[in-house]
C-alpha positions in Angstrom: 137.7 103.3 74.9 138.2 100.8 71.9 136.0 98.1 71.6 138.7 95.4 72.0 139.1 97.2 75.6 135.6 97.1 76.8 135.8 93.1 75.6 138.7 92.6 78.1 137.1 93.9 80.8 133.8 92.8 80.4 135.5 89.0 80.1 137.6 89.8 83.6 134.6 91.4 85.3 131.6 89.2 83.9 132.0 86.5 86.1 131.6 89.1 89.1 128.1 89.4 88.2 125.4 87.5 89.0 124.4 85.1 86.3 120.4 86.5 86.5 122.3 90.2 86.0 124.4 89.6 83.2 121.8 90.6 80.1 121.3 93.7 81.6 125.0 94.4 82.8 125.6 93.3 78.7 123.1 95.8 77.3 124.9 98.9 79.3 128.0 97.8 78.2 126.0 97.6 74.7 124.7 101.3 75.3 127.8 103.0 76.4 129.9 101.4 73.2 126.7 102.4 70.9 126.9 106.2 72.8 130.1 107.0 72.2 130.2 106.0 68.1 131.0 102.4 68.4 130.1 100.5 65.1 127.9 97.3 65.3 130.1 95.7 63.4 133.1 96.7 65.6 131.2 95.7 68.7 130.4 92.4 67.2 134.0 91.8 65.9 135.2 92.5 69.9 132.8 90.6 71.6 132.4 87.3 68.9 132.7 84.9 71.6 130.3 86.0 73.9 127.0 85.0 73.9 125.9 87.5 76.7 126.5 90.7 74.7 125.9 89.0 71.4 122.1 88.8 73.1 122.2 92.4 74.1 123.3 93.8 70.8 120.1 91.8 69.4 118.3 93.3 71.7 119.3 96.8 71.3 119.1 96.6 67.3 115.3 95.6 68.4 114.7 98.3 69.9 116.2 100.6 67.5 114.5 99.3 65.0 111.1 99.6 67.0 111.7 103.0 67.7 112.6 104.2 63.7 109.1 102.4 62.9 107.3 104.0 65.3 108.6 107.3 63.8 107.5 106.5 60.7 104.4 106.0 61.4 101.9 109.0 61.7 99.9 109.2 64.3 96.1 108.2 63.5 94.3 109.8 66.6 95.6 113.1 66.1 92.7 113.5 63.3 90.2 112.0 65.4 87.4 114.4 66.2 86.8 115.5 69.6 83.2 115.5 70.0 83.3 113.4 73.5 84.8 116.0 75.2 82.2 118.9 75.0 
């Protein structure tokens, strides 16, 4: 499914969702583009005029970035001695 697609249903379906539902109903639209190879760019290009998956790709970019940092990062307590626990 194209990106330009996924924009015309989400417009048609949106307003089927409740208005306290819609960020999260965004960010798994968000998550199934972003799973099956859609570009950022590509998403943001589709969806320009919408400000509730605009949110959700801000969000997920968040996240991702979050989670690359946290990879990065080495892991302090593994070299922390274990004397407590005898």
């Amino acid at each position: 499914m194209t990106e330009t697609v996924a924009s015309e249903i989400w417009s048609e379906l949106k307003r089927y969702v409740n208005t306290v539902d819609r960020a999260e109903a965004a960010e798994t639209i968000v998550s199934i583009l972003i799973d099956h190879d859609s570009d950022i760019e590509d998403i943001r290009d589709a969806f320009k005029s919408d400000s509730d998956i605009k949110r959700a790709l801000t969000v997920y970019l968040d996240n991702d970035k979050d989670y690359a940092e946290d990879e990065e990062e080495p892991d302090e307590d593994e070299e922390t001695d274990h004397d407590w626990e005898d």
